[in-house]
C-alpha positions as CSV (number, residue, x, y, z in Angstrom):
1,X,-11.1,20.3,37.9
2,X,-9.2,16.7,39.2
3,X,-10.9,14.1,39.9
4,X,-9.0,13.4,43.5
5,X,-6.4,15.1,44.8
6,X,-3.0,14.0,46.8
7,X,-5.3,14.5,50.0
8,X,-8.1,12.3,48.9
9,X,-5.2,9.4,48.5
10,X,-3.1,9.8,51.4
11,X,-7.5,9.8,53.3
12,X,-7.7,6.6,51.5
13,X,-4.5,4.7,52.1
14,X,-2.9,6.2,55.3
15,X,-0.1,8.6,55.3
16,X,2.3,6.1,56.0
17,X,1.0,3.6,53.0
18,X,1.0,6.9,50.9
19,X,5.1,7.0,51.6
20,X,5.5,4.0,51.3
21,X,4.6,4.1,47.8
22,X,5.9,7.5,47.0
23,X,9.6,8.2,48.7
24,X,11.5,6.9,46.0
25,X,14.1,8.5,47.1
26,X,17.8,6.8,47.7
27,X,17.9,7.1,51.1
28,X,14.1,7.6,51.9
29,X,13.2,10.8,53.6
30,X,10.5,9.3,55.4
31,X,7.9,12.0,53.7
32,X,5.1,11.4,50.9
33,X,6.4,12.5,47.9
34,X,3.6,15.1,46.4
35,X,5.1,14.9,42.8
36,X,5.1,11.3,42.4
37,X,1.4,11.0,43.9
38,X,0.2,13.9,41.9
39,X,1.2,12.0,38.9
40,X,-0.4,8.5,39.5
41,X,-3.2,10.9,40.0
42,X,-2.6,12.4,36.5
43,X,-2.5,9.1,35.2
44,X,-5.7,7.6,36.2
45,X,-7.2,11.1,35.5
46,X,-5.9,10.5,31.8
47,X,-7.5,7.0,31.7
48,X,-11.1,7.9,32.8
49,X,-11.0,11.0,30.6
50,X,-10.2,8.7,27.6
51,X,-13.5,7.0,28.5
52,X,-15.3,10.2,28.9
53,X,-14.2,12.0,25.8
54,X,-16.8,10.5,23.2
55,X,-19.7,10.8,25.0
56,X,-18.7,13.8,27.3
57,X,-17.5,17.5,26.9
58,X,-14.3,17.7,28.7
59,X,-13.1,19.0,31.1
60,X,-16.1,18.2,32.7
61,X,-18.2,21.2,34.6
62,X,-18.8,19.1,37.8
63,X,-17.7,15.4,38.2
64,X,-19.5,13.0,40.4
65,X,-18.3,11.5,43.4
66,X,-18.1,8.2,42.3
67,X,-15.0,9.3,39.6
68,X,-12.8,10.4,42.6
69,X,-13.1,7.1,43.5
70,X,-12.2,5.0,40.6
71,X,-9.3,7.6,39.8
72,X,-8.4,6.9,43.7
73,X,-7.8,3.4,42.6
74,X,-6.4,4.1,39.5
75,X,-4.2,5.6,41.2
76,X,-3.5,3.1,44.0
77,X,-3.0,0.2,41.5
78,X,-0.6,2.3,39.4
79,X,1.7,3.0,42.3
80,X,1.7,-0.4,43.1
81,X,2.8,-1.3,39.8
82,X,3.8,-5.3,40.1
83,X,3.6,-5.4,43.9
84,X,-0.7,-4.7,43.1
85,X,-2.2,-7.9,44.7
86,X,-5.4,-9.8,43.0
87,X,-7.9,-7.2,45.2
88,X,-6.0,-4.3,44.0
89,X,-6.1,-5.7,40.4
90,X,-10.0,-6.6,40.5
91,X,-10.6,-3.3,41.8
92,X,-8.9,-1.6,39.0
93,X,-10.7,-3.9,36.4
């Protein structure tokens, strides 16, 4: 079961933020990229299950609410790479 989905992000950021951090491609096709999303998503799922995994069972049966939003900013803060600002950065931390 994820944590968040490609939906949950483009609800949190804006479509238009959401492809602006995802068309990567050379010329832009003005879309959100689904694949590179999905994968920040992957990512920050990775993270908080290397948290989980000594003092949970995983995959976990039901999350809670509150990890679809810390992998939300995972997730927000890895597609920003270097361009993540001090907010984005304390929110991650």
């Amino acid at each position: 079961m994820p944590y968040a989905t490609v939906q949950d992000l483009q609800d949190r950021l804006g479509e238009a933020k959401l492809v602006q951090l995802t068309d990567l491609g050379d010329p832009p096709n003005g879309l959100v990229d689904a694949a590179v999303a999905q994968r920040a998503l992957d990512d920050a799922e990775a993270e908080i299950d290397g948290y989980l995994v000594g003092r949970y069972a995983l995959p976990l049966a039901s999350a809670p609410a509150s990890l679809r939003v810390h992998c939300l900013t995972i997730a927000h803060y890895r597609l920003l790479g270097d361009a993540a600002g001090e907010n984005i950065r304390d929110d991650y931390k």
